[in-house]
C-alpha positions in Angstrom: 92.0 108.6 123.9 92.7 105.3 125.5 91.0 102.3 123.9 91.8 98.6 125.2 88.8 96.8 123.3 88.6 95.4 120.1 84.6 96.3 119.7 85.8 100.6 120.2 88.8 100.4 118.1 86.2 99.0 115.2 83.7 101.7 116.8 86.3 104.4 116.0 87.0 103.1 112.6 83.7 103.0 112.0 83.1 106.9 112.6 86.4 107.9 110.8 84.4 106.0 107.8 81.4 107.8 108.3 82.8 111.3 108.1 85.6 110.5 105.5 82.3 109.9 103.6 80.7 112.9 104.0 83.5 114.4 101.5 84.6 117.3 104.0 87.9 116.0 104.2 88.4 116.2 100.5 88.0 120.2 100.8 91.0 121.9 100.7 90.2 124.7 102.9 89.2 122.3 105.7 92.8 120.5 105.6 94.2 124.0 105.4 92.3 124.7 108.8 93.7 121.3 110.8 97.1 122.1 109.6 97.2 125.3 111.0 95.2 123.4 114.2 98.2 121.0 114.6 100.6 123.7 114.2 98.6 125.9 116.8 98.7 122.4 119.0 102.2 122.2 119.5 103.1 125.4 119.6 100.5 125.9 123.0 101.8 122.8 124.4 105.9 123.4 124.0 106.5 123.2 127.5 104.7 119.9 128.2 106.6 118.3 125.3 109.6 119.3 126.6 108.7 117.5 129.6 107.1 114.4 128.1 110.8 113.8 125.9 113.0 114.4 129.3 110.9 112.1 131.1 111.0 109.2 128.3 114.7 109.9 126.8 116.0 112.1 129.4 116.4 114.1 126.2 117.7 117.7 126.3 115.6 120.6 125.8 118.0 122.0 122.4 117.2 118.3 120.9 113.6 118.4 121.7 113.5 121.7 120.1 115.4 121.0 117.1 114.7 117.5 116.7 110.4 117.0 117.8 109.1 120.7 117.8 110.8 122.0 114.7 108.4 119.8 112.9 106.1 122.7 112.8 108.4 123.7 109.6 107.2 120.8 107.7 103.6 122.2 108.8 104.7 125.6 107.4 105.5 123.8 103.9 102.3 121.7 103.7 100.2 124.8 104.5 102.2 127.0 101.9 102.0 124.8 99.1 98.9 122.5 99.4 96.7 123.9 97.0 99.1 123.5 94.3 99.8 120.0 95.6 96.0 119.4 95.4 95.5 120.7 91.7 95.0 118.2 89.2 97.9 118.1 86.8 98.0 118.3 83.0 99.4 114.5 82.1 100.2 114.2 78.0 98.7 112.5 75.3 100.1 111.4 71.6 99.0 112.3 68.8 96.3 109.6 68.2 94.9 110.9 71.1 94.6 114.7 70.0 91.0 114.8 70.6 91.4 113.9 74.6 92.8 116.0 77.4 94.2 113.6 80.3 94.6 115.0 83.8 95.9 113.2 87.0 93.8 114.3 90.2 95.1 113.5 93.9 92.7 112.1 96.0 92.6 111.2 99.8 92.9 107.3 100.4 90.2 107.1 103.5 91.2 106.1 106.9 95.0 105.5 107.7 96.7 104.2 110.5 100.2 105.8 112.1 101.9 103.5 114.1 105.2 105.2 115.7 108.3 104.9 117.0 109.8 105.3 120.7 113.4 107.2 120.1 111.2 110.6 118.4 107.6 109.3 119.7 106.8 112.8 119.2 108.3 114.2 115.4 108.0 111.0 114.3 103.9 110.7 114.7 103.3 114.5 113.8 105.2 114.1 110.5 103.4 111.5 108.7 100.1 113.0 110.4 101.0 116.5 108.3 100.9 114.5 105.1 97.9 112.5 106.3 96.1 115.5 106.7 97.1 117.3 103.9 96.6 115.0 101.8 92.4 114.2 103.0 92.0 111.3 105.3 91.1 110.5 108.7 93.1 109.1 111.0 94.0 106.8 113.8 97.5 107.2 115.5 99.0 104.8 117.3 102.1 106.0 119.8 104.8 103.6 120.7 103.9 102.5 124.4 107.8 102.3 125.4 107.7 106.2 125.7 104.9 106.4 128.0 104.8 110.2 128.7 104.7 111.3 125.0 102.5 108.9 124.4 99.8 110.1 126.9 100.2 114.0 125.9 99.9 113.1 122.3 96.6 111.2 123.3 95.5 114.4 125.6 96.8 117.1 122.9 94.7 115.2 119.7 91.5 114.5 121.7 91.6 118.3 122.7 92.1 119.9 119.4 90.7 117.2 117.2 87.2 115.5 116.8 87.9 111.3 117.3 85.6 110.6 114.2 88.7 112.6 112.2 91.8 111.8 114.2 91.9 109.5 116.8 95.0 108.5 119.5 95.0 104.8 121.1 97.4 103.7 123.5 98.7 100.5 124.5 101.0 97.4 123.7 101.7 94.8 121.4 97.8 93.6 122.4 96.5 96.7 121.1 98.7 96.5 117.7 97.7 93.3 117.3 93.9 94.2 116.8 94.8 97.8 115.3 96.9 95.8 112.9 93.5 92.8 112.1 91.5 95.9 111.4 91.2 97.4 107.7 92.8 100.3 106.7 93.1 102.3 103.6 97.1 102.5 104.3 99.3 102.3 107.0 102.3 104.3 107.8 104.7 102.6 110.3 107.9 103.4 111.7 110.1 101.3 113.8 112.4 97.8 113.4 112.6 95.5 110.7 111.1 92.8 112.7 108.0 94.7 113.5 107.7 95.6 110.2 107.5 92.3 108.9 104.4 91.4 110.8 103.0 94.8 109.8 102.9 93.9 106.3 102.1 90.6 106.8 99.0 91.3 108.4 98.3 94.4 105.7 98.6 91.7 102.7 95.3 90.0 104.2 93.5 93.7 104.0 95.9 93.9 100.3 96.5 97.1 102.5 99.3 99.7 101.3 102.2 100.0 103.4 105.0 103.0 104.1 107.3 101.1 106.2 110.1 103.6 107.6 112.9 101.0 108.9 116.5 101.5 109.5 119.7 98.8 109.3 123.6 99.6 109.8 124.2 103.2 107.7 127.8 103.0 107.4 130.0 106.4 107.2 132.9 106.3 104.8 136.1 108.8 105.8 138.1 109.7 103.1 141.5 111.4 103.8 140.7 114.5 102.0 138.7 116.2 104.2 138.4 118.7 106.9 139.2 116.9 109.6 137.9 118.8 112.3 134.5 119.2 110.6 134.3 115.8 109.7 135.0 114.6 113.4 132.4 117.2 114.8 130.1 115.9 112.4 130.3 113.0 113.0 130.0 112.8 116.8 127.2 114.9 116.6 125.7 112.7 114.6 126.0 109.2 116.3 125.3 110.8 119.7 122.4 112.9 119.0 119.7 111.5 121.6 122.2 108.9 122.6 122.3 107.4 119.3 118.9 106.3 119.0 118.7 107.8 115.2 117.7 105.8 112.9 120.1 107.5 110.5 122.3 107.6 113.0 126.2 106.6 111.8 125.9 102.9 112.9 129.5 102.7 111.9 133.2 104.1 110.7 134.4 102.9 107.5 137.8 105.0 107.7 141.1 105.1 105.5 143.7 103.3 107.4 145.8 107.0 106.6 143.5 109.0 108.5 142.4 106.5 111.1 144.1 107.6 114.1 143.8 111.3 113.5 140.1 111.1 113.1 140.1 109.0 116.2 142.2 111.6 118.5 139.5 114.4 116.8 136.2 112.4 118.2 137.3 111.9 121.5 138.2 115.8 121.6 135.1 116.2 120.4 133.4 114.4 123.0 134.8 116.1 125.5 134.0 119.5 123.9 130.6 118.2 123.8 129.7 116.5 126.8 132.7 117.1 129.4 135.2 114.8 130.8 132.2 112.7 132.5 129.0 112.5 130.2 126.7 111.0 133.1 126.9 114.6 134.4 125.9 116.4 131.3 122.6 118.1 131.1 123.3 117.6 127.0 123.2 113.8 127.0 120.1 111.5 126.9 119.9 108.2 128.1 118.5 104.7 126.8 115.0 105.0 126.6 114.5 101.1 128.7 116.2 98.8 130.5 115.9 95.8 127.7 117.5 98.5 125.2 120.0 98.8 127.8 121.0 95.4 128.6 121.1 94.8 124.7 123.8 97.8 124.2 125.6 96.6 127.3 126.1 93.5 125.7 127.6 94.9 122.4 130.3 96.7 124.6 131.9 93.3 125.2 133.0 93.4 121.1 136.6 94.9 120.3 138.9 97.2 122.0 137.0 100.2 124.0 139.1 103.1 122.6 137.1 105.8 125.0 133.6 105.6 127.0 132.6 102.5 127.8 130.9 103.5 131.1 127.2 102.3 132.5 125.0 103.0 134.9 122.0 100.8 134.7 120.1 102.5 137.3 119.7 105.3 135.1 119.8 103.8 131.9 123.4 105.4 130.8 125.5 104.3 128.4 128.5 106.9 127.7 129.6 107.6 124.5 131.7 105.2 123.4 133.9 103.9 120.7 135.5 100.9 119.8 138.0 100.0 117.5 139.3 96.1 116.5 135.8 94.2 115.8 135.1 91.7 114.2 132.6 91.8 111.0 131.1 88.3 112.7 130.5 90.3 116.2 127.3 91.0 117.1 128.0 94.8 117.0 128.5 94.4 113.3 125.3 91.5 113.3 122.6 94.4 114.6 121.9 97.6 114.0 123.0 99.4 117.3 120.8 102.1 118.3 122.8 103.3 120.8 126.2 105.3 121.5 128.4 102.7 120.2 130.6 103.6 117.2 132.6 100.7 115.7 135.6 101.7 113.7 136.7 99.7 110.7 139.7 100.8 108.6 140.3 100.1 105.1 143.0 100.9 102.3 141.2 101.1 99.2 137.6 102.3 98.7 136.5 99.6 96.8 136.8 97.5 100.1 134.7 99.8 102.1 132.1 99.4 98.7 132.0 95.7 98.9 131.5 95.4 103.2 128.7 97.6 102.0 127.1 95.7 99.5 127.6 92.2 101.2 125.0 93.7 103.7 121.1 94.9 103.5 121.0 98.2 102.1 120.8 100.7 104.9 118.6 103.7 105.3 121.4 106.3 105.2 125.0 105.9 104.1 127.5 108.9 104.8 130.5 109.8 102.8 133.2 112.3 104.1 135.7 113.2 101.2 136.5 116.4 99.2 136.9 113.7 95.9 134.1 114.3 93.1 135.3 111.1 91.9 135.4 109.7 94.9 131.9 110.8 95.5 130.2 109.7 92.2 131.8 106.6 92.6 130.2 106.0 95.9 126.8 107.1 94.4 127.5 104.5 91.3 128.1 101.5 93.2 125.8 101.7 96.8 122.4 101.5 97.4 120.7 102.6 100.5 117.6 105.1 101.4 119.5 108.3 101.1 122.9 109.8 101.2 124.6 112.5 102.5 128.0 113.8 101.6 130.4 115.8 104.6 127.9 115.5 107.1 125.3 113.5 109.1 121.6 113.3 110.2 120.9 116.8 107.9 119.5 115.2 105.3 116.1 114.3 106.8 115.8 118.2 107.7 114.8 119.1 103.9 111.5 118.6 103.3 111.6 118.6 99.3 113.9 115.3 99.4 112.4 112.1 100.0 112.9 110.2 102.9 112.6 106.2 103.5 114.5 103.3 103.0 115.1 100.6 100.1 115.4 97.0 100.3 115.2 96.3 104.0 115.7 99.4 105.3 112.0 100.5 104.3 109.2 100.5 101.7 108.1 104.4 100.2 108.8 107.5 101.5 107.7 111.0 103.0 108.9 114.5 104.2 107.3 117.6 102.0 105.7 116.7 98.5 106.6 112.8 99.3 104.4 113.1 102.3 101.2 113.9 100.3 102.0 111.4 97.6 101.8 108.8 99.9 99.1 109.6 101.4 97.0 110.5 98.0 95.4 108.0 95.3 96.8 109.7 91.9 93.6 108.7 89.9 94.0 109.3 86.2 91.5 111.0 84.3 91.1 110.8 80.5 88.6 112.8 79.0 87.5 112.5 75.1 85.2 115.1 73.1 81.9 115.0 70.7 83.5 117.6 68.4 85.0 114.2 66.3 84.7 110.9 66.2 86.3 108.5 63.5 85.5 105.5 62.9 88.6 103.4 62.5 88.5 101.2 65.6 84.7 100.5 65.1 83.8 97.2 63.6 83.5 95.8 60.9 87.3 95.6 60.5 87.8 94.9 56.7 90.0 97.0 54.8 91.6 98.7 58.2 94.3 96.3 59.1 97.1 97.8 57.4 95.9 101.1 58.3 96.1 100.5 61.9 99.8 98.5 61.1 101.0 102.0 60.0 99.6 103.9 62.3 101.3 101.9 65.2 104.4 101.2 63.2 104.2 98.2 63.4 
């Protein structure tokens, strides 16, 4: 669906509010049935979303696959364990309170807005759409317009399998955000920069609208020297250059122990070469930037430190090679901006507590990664950072499990999803308290003579 008007975006909201009314979202058995739907929608349409991410990201067929498709797990997980998500649950009372029961009872918020993202325009719509869903609502989705193709099936593959008045696709630029974003909404979900963020909160405050806002910043990835080298190195090049590091977890940069330094260094670039050949522009297994602005900002950031390898570009197709770059400054503009691209920096340090404090002048990012065999070591890490989410001797696997939490802190995001986390945020947890007629005493009942000191022992107080 394709809507360029102010009057049919409030038109569509307006429906969404009608049949969110007529309670047959709140049936469980319903959200069952689009869950199964959406899973039955990608799974008919694999081919054409294969298509849609090579077209946008050039993005190979084994990352669409593991990366945008395998969201149908997450589907699998809602479906299996939605009615016990959907229960109200038992909450506990004191003593004074022995003649109530108290309950907590989930309940859909109304009608939600998705807005998404451009570098997984795909996953990265259908995953907060499963909690939507699950959790009751109606909903509008808003691709992001910079991944044209994706955007357009996602707008033919809803309308087809979904009725508008429940969930709803518009298209368009920062025009049409603008009025989606003026509009009220019960909550909305956004993914994407730290800038755009900003303004989507800023207009949700005038709505006092809920926000999830899934952001990103610099994760940094400490090496230790006791590790496996040649895991770590693997690991970590997957990692970074996964969909030519436009991750939002990706490793935006090396924090390495001056020891292992060049060791790790020699590992990556064998790595790369394992990976992508001696020439990456001729890889089928490498994507490329997904515009030319994106480009010409990465192409800048080359122009910081010492190119150790990569450093190649061909603007005509949007190719950056993998590259990685050692000497920079903590004042470039690589170490300014969150790259988003297949840049790797490498800072080395002697003593962990230096590669704690670089970490803790900054924002707290969305990941931070930590390579080391050292419990201590690791707990200290864990003491002393902040960031979204960590994950220890490896990258990017973290956001595959569904029962952890994913989002950001600070200014690397506000609330999270995945699994369980997905439904909470998309549910009103409405408390419930519930009293008898078998008893009723009459101690908080005026008149209040003679009860003071009562009540002063009863509250101990």
């Amino acid at each position: 669906m394709i809507t360029k008007k102010l009057s049919n975006l409030t038109a569509i909201i307006d429906k969404q509010r009608d049949f969110f009314q007529t309670g047959q979202t709140k049936n469980v058995d319903f959200r069952l049935t689009q869950l199964k739907t959406l899973k039955q929608a990608i799974l008919e349409n694999k081919p054409a979303i294969v298509q849609a991410l090579q077209a946008d990201l050039s993005k190979p067929e084994f990352e669409t696959y593991i990366s945008e498709i395998s969201v149908t797990k997450e589907i699998d997980a809602a479906i299996k364990n939605l009615k016990n998500w959907s229960k109200p649950q038992k909450a506990a009372v004191s003593w004074d309170f022995f003649s109530y029961s108290a309950r907590v009872h989930p309940e859909p918020l109304g009608v939600v807005l998705i807005i998404g993202p451009w570098n997984y325009p795909f996953q990265l719509i259908i995953s907060p759409l499963i909690g939507a869903i699950a959790a009751g609502n109606c909903t509008i989705i808003k691709p992001s317009e910079i991944a044209p193709h994706t955007s357009s099936l996602l707008a033919e593959i809803i309308g087809k399998y979904f009725d508008p008045a429940y969930i709803a696709v518009v298209e368009g630029g920062a025009e049409i955000s603008q009025q989606l974003l003026a509009e009220k909404f019960d909550h909305i979900f956004f993914t994407g920069g730290t800038a755009v963020g900003k303004i989507v909160m800023a207009a949700a405050a005038k709505h006092l609208t809920p926000v999830t806002l899934e952001l990103g910043g610099k994760s940094p990835c400490i090496v230790d020297t006791e590790i496996n080298l040649e895991y770590t190195a693997r690991r970590i090049t997957w990692g970074k250059f996964l969909n030519a590091g436009q991750t939002c977890i990706a490793p935006d940069y090396l924090l390495v122990n001056q020891k292992i330094k060049p060791d790790l260094i020699k590992s990556i670039k064998k790595c790369l070469t394992e990976f992508y050949g001696n020439n990456p522009a001729n890889s089928p297994d490498y994507s490329r930037i997904i515009s030319q602005n994106h480009f010409e900002r990465l192409n800048k950031l080359l122009k910081d430190g010492e190119i150790i390898t990569g450093g190649e570009t061909d603007q005509s197709t949007r190719y950056i090679a993998p590259t990685v770059i050692d000497h920079v400054s903590l004042t470039d503009p690589i170490m300014q901006e969150e790259i988003f691209g297949p840049i790797l920096p490498v800072i080395e340090y002697t003593d962990i507590t230096e590669a704690i404090a670089l970490i803790n002048s900054r924002p707290k990012p969305l990941a931070l990664y930590l390579f080391t065999q050292n419990k201590n070591l690791q707990k200290q890490v864990l003491q002393e950072t902040s960031s979204g989410g960590v994950c220890i001797n490896d990258t990017i696997m973290q956001v595959g499990v569904s029962s952890l939490p994913f989002g950001g802190v600070g200014e690397s995001g506000i609330g999270s999803y995945h699994g369980k986390a997905s439904f909470d945020t998309f549910s009103h947890r409405k408390s419930v308290l519930k009293n008898s007629f078998w008893l009723d005493l009459k101690w908080r009942y005026a008149p209040y003579k003679d009860k003071l000191s009562t009540i002063k022992r009863m509250m101990g107080i």
